[in-house]
N, C-alpha and C positions, 0 to 999 in steps of 0.2 A: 154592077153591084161591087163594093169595094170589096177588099179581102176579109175584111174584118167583120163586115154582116154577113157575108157567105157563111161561117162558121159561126156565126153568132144566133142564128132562124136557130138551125138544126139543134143546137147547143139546147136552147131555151124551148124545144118545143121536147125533147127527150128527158130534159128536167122534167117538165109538170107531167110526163109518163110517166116516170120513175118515181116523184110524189105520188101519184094518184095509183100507184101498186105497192107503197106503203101502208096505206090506211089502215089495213086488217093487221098488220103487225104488232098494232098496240097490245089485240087480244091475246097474241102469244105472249104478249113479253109481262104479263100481269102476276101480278103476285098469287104465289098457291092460297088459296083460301079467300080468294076475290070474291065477292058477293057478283051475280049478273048483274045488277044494277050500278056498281065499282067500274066495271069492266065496258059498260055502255056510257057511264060518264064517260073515262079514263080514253074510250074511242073517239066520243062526237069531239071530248077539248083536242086532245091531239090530232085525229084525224080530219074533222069538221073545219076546226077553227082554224088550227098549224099548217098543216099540211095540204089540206087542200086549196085554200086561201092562196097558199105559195104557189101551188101546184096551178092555179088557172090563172095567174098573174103569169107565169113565165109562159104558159101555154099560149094564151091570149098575142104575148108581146114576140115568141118565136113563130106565130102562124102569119106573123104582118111583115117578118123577114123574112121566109120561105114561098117559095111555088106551091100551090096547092096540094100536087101528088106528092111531095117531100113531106110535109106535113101527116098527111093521111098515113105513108108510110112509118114515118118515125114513131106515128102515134101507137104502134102496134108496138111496141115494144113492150108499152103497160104490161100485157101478158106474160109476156118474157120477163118481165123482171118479177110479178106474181107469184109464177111458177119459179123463179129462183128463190125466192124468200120463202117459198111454199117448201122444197128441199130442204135449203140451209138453217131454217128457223126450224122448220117444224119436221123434219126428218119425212116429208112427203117420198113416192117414187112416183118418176115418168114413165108413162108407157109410151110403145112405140109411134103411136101417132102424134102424141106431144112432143119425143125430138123430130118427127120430120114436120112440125108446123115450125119449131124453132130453127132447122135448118131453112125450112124457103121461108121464114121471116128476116132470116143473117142475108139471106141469096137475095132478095128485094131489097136492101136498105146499102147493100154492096152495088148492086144496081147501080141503083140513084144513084151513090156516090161517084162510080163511076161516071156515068152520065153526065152530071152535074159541072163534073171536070172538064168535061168540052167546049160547055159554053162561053 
């Protein structure tokens, strides 16, 4: 595999993770006095149409450049970046089981990478 789709799988499958733990951000970011029904358009155009559209386009086209386990792993990121926008956006806190899922999600994706490097 050249050098250039080696880092191109991973690239494009952690894009359409990182769109598809966007989605719920429209609802934070809605204006005060949004009607539910403002707030449920304002998610399905953004999140429906935008974002997720981008999100299984890059998903799709980085699972056809990666190994299987690379993929499955990368794909857990979603989470992790959920729970970051869940903090940063929304003033959430973690509990202790949420940084050690996010620690052995860093320790599996450093894995691979490692790994990865051998071949």
């Amino acid at each position: 595999m050249s050098q250039n789709k080696t880092y191109l799988g991973p690239l494009l499958v952690l894009s359409g993770a990182v769109l598809w733990g966007t989605t719920g951000t429209t609802q934070a970011l809605a204006p005060d006095g949004a009607t539910p029904l403002a707030i449920g358009a304002m998610r399905l155009l953004v999140g429906g149409l935008c974002l997720l559209a981008i999100a299984y386009f890059l998903f799709s086209k980085g699972l056809s450049l990666v190994p299987v386990a690379t993929a499955v792993t990368l794909t857990l990121a979603e989470p992790l970046t959920a729970a970051t926008l869940g903090v940063t956006v929304l003033g959430e806190r973690l509990t202790a089981p949420a940084f050690a899922g996010i620690g052995l999600l860093l320790l599996g994706i450093l894995i691979l990478s490692i790994s990865g490097k051998k071949d």
